[in-house]
C-alpha positions as CSV (number, residue, x, y, z in Angstrom):
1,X,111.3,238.0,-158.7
2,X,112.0,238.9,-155.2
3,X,110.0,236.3,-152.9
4,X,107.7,237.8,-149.9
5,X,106.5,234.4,-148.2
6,X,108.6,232.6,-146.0
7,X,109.2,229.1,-147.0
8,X,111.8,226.9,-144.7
9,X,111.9,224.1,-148.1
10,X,115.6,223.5,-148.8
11,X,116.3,224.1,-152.9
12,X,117.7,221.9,-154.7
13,X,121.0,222.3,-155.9
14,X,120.4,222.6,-159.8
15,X,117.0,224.9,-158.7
16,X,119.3,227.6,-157.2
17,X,121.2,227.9,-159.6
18,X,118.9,229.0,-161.7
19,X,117.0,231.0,-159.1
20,X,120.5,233.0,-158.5
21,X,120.8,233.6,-162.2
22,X,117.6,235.4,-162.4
23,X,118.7,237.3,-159.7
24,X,121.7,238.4,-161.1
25,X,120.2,239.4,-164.2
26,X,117.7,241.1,-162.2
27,X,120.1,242.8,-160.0
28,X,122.4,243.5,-163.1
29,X,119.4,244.9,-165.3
30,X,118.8,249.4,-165.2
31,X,121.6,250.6,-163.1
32,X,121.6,249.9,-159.4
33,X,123.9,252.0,-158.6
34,X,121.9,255.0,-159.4
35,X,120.0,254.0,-157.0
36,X,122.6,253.0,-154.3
37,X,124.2,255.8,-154.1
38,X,120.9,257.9,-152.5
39,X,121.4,255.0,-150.0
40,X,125.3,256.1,-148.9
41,X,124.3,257.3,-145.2
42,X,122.9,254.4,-144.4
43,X,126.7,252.8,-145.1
44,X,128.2,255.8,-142.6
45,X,125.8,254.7,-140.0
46,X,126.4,250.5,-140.1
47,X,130.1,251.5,-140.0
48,X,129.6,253.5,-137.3
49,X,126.9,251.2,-135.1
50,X,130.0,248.1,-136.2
51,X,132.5,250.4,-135.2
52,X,134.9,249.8,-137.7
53,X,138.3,251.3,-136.8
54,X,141.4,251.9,-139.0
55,X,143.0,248.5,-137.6
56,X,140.4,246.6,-139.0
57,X,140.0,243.9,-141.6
58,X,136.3,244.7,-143.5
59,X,134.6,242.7,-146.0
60,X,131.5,243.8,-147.7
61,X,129.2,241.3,-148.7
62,X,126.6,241.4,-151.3
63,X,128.1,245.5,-151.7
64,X,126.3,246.3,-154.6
65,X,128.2,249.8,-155.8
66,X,130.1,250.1,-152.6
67,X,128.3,252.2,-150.0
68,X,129.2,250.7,-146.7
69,X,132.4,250.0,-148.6
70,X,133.7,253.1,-149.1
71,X,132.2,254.5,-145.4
72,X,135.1,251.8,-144.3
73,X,138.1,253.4,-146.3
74,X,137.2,256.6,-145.5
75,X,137.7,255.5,-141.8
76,X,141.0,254.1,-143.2
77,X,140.4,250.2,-142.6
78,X,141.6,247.6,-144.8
79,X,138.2,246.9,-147.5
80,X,137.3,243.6,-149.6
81,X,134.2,244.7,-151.4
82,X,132.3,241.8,-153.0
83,X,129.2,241.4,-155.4
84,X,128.2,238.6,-157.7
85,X,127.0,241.6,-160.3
86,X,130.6,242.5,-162.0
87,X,129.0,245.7,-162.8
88,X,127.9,246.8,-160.0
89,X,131.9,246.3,-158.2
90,X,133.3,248.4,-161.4
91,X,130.9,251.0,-160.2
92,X,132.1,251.1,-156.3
93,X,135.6,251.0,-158.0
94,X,135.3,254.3,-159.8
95,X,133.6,255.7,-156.7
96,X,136.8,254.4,-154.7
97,X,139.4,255.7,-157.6
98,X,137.6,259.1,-157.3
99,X,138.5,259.4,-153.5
100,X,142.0,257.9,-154.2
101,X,141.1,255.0,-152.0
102,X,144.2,252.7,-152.7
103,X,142.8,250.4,-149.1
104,X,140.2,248.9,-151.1
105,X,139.9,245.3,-153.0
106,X,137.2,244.5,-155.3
107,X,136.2,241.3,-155.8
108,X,133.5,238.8,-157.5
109,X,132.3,236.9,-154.8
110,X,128.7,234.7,-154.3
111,X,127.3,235.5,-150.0
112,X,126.5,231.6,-150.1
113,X,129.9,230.9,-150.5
114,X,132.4,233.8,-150.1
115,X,136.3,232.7,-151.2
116,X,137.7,233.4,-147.8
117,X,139.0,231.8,-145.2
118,X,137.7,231.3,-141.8
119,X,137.9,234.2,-139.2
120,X,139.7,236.8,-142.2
121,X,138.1,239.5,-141.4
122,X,137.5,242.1,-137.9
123,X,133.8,243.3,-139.1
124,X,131.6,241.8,-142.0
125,X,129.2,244.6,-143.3
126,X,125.7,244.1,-146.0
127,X,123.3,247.1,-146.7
128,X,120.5,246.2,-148.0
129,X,122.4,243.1,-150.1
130,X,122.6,239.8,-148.2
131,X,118.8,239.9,-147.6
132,X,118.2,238.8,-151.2
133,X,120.1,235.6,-151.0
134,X,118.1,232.5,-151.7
135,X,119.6,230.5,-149.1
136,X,119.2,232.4,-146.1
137,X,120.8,230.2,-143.4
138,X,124.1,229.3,-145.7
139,X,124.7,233.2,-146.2
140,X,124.5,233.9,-142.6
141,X,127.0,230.9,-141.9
142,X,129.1,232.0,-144.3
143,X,129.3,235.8,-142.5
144,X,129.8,233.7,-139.5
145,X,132.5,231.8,-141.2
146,X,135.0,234.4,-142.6
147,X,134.0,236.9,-139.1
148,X,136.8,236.5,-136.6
149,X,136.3,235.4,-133.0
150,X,134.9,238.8,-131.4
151,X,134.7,239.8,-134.6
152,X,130.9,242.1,-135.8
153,X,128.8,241.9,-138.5
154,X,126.8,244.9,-139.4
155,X,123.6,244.6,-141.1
156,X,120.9,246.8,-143.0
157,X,118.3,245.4,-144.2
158,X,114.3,245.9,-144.8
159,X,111.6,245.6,-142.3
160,X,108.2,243.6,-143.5
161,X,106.1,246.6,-142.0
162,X,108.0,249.5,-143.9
163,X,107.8,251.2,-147.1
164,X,110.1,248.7,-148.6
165,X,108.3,245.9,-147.5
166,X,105.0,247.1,-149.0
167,X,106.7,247.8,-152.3
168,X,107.6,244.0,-152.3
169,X,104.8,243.0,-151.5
170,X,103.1,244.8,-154.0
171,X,105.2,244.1,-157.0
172,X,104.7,240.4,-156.3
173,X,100.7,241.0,-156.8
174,X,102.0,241.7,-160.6
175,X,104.4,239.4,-160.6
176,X,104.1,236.4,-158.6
177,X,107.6,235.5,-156.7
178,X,109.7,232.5,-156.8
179,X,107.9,229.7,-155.0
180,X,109.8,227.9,-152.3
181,X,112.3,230.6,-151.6
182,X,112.3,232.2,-148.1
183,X,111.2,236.3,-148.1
184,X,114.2,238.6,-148.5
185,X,112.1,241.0,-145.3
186,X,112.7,238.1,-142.8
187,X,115.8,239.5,-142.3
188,X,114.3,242.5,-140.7
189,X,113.0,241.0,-138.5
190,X,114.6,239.8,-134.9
191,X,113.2,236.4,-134.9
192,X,114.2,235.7,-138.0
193,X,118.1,236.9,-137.3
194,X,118.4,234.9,-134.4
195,X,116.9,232.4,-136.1
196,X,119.8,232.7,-138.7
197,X,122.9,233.2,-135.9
198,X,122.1,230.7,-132.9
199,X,125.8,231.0,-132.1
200,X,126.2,234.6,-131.9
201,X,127.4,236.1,-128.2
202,X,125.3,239.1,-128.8
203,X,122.6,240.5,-131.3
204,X,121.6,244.0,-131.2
205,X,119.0,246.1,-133.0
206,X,118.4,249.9,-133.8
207,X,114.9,250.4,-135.7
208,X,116.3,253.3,-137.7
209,X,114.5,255.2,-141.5
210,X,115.7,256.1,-144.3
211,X,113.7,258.9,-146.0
212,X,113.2,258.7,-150.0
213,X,114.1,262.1,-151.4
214,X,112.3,262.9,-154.7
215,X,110.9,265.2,-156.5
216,X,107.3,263.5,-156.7
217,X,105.7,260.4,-156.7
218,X,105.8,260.5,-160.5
219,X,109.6,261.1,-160.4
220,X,109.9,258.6,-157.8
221,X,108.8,255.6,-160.2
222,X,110.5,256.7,-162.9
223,X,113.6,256.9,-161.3
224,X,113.0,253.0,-159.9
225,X,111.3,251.8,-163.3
226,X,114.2,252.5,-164.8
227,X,117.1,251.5,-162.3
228,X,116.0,249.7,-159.6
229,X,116.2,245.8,-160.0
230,X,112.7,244.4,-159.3
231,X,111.1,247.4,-160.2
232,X,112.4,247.7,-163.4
233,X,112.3,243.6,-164.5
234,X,108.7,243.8,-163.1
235,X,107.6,246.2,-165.4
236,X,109.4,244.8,-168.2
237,X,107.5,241.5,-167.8
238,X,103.8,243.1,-167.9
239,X,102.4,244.7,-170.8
240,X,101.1,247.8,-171.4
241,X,98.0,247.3,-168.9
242,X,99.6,245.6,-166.5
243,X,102.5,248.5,-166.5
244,X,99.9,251.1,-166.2
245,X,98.5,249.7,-163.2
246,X,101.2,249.0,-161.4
247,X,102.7,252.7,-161.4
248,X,99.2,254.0,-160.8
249,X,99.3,251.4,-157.5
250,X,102.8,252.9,-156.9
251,X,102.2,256.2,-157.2
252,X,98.8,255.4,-154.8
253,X,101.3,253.7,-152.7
254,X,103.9,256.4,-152.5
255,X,101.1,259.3,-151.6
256,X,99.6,257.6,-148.8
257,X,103.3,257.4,-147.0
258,X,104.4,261.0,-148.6
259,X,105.4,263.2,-145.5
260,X,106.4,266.0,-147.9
261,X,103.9,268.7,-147.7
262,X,103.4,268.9,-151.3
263,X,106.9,270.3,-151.3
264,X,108.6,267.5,-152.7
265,X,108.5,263.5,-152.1
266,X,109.5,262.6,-148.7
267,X,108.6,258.8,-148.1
268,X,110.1,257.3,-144.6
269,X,111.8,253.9,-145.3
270,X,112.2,251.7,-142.3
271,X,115.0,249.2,-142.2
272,X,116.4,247.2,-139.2
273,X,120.2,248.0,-138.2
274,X,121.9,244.7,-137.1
275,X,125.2,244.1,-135.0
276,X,125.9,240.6,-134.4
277,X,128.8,239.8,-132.8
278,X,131.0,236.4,-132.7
């Protein structure tokens, strides 16, 4: 499961491995992409804080069903979008075929170690996606790597403090995380980023939210038991107590944020916009 304590313990080689595999089972278990595609303004607004222009060379890292990918073809740059889920690409390029996107590339890629050379791309882009890699510091470098001098890389991901961070945290009360593997939320965090890109020439922030639009709290976990990653493995690994406590803890959860007026789930997500530039 997804890890919410930092750890700075390098993994051994033969251990990550197998930690990624879970992951990828995790991430390829329900259907992501149901999910994902609630998430699509978030991919207009990285393109639009990274600036991406028709000239430009994009990869997406870690793209899951292609959000901030297909916010980058419709501004008519040149797209590589990459997952380690085969699924989840297959579903970003159906999305693409839809909208007769012909400037798009799908491809199976890992964000510790992305098949590219150095300085191929004009903006690197990750919603919500290179967060979950185990190795924190070999992603970033590889962003760094394949990002052109000059070059930006966009980021979404999580804060600790939002709504996303205490659904983490309180899934790993049921199921406890993977020791020794750094928290996916560091990455919303700024000391944490700068941390993770000492050579960058600039690094800038925009605390922005993304509200959860559903019909109740009740629809809300359904929707995520059944589609969403760590929501859906953790449910699958307790049994029938276990899985009846944690929805009553989410739907608790998912009250106390609720800013819907009883006329519909509205639940404020807040996640950290990052530019980095090279």
């Amino acid at each position: 499961m997804t890890n919410v304590i930092s750890c700075d313990t390098a993994i051994p080689a033969d251990r990550a491995r197998a930690i990624k595999t879970r992951q990828q089972a995790m991430w390829a278990s329900g259907d992501f992409a149901v999910i994902g595609a609630t998430l699509q303004v978030v991919g207009e607004l990285l393109n639009e804080a990274a600036d991406v222009r028709a000239v430009h060379r994009v990869l997406d890292v870690a793209a899951g069903s292609g959000n901030a990918t297909l916010a980058a073809a419709r501004r008519f740059a040149s797209v590589t979008s990459t997952d380690y889920v085969p699924a989840l690409l297959e579903r970003g390029r159906r999305r693409a075929d839809a909208e007769g996107f012909a400037n798009v590339t799908f491809e199976v890629a890992d964000a510790e170690a992305l098949p590219y050379a150095d300085a191929s791309f004009d903006v690197v882009l990750s919603t919500f996606g290179v967060m979950f890699a185990p190795d924190h510091q070999r992603a970033a470098a590889e962003l760094m790597r394949v990002c052109n001098s000059g070059g930006r890389i966009g980021l979404a991901n999580w804060t600790p403090t939002g709504f996303l961070g205490q659904l983490l945290h309180l899934i790993a009360e049921y199921v406890p995380p993977t020791p020794g593997v750094q928290s996916p939320l560091l990455w919303g965090t700024d000391a944490h980023v700068r941390e993770l890109f000492p050579g960058a020439a600039k690094i800038e922030h925009t605390t922005r939210i993304f509200a959860f639009r559903y019909r109740s709290p009740e629809h809300w976990v359904e929707v995520f038991r059944n589609f969403y990653g760590p929501t859906h493995t953790a449910f699958l690994a307790l049994d029938a107590d276990g899985q009846a406590a944690l929805e009553a803890d989410l739907v608790s959860l998912l009250r106390s944020q609720d800013l819907g007026g009883g006329n519909g789930l509205v639940v404020p997500g807040e996640y950290l916009e990052t530019v980095v530039t090279k």
